[in-house]
C-alpha positions in Angstrom: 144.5 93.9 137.2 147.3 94.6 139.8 145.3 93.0 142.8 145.1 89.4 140.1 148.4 89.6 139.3 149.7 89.9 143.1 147.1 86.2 143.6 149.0 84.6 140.8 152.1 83.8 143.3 150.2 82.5 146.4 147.8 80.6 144.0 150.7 78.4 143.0 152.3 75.9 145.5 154.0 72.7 145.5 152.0 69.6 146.1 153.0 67.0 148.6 154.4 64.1 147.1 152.9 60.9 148.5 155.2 58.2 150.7 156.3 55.7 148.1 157.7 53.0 150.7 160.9 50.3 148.7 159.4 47.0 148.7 161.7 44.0 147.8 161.1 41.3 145.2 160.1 38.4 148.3 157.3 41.2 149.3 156.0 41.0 146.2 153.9 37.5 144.9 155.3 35.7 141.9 151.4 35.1 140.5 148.4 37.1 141.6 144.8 36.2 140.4 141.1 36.9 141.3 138.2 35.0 141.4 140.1 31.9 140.6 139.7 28.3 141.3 142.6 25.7 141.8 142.6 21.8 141.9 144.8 19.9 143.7 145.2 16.1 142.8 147.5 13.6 143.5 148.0 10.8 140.8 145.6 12.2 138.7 142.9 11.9 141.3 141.0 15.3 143.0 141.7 16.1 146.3 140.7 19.3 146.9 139.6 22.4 144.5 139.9 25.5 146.0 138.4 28.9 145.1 139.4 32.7 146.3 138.4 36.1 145.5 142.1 37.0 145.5 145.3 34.5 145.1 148.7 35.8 145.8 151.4 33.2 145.3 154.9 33.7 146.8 157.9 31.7 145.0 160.7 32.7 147.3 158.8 31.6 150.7 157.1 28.6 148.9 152.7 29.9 150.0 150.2 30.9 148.8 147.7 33.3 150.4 144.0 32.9 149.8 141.5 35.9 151.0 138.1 37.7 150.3 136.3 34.6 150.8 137.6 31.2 149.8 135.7 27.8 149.7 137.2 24.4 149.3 135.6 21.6 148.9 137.4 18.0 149.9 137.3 14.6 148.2 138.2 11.0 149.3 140.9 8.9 147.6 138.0 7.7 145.2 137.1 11.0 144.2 134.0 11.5 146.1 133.4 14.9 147.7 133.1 14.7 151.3 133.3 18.0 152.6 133.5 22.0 152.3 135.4 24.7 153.9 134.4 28.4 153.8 136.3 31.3 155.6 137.6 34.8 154.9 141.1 34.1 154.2 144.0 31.2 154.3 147.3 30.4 153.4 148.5 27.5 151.6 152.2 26.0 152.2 152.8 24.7 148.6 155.8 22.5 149.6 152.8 20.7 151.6 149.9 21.9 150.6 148.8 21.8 153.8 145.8 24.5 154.3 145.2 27.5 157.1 142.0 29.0 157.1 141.3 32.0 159.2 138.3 33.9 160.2 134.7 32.6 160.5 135.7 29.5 159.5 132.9 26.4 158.6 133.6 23.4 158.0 130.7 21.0 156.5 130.6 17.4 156.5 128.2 15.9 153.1 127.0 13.5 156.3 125.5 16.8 158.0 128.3 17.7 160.4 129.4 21.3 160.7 132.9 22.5 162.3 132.7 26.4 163.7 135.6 27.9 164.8 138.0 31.1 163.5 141.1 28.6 163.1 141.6 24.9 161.1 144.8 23.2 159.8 143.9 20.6 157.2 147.2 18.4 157.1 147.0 17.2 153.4 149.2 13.9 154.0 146.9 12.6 156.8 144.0 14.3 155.2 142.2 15.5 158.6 141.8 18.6 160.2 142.6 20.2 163.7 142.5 23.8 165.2 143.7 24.9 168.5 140.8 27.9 169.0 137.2 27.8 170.2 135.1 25.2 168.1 131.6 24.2 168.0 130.9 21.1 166.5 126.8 20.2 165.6 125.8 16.9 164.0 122.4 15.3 164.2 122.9 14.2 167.6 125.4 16.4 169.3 126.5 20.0 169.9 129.5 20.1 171.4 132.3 23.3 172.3 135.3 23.0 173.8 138.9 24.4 172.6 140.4 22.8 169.9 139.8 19.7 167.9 140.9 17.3 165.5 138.9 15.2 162.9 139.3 13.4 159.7 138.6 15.3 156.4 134.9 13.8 156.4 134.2 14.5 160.1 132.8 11.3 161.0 135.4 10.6 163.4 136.4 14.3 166.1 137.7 15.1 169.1 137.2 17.9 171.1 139.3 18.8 173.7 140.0 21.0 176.7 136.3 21.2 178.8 133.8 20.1 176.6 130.3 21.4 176.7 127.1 20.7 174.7 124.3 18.4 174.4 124.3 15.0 172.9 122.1 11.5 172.7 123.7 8.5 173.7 122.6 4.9 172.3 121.0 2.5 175.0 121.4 -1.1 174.2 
């Protein structure tokens, strides 16, 4: 009985605490959601509808940041959808609402067109799209790569810059 009682002690010790690190209130988002959709529209009309596994919105710096997989898909000024855009995670400046979208990033055209890259801006005002990282770009007739790009928002019209590689047919008249 002596032998337990002399355990009892050496049994018993103090558990270490975990790290609790301060975070201030701009660290922190304002609004957090998952598996959400949003629209954005301008005069009533859609322009864009946007879905994220996780939404974290941020008051103080005016974002919002998108991850675990977002797709958004684009409309024209008459409402028909032109396009989709798929990647891991993005940010949204909400004074703007201009788009980032980072991380196997694919961009598809309804026409058939299909952006790859791991970066794309999508300027809401001038409703197009531009990234400054190693693109491939595949329609039915081309497959170009270069690095960086710019297009409209329905990718019928692109530019790639820097050296430009790839295949493509070219009309005869």
């Amino acid at each position: 009985m002596l032998f337990i009682l002399a355990l009892l002690p050496t049994a018993c010790e103090e558990k270490a605490k975990p790290a609790v690190s301060a975070m201030t209130s701009d660290q922190l988002p304002t609004q957090e959601s998952w598996n959400s959709a949003v629209t954005f529209s301008d005069s009533g009309r859609v322009r864009a509808m946007l879905q994220a596994g996780h939404i974290r919105m941020f008051e103080e710096s005016q974002e919002t940041l998108l991850d675990s997989n977002i797709v958004v898909d684009f409309f024209d000024r008459s409402g028909q959808h032109t396009s989709v855009l798929t990647a891991k995670r993005g940010r949204v400046d909400d004074r703007t609402r201009n788009l980032e979208a980072f991380e196997n990033v694919v961009f598809t055209s309804d026409s058939g067109t299909v952006v790859e890259t791991e970066y794309i801006f999508w300027d809401n005002a001038l409703r197009k799209v531009r990234g400054d990282r190693f693109v491939t770009i595949t329609s039915a007739t081309e497959r170009l790569q270069g690095y960086g790009f710019e297009a409209d928002q329905d990718l019928r019209n692109y530019t790639v810059y820097g050296t430009v590689t790839g295949q493509a047919e070219i009309e005869t008249k």
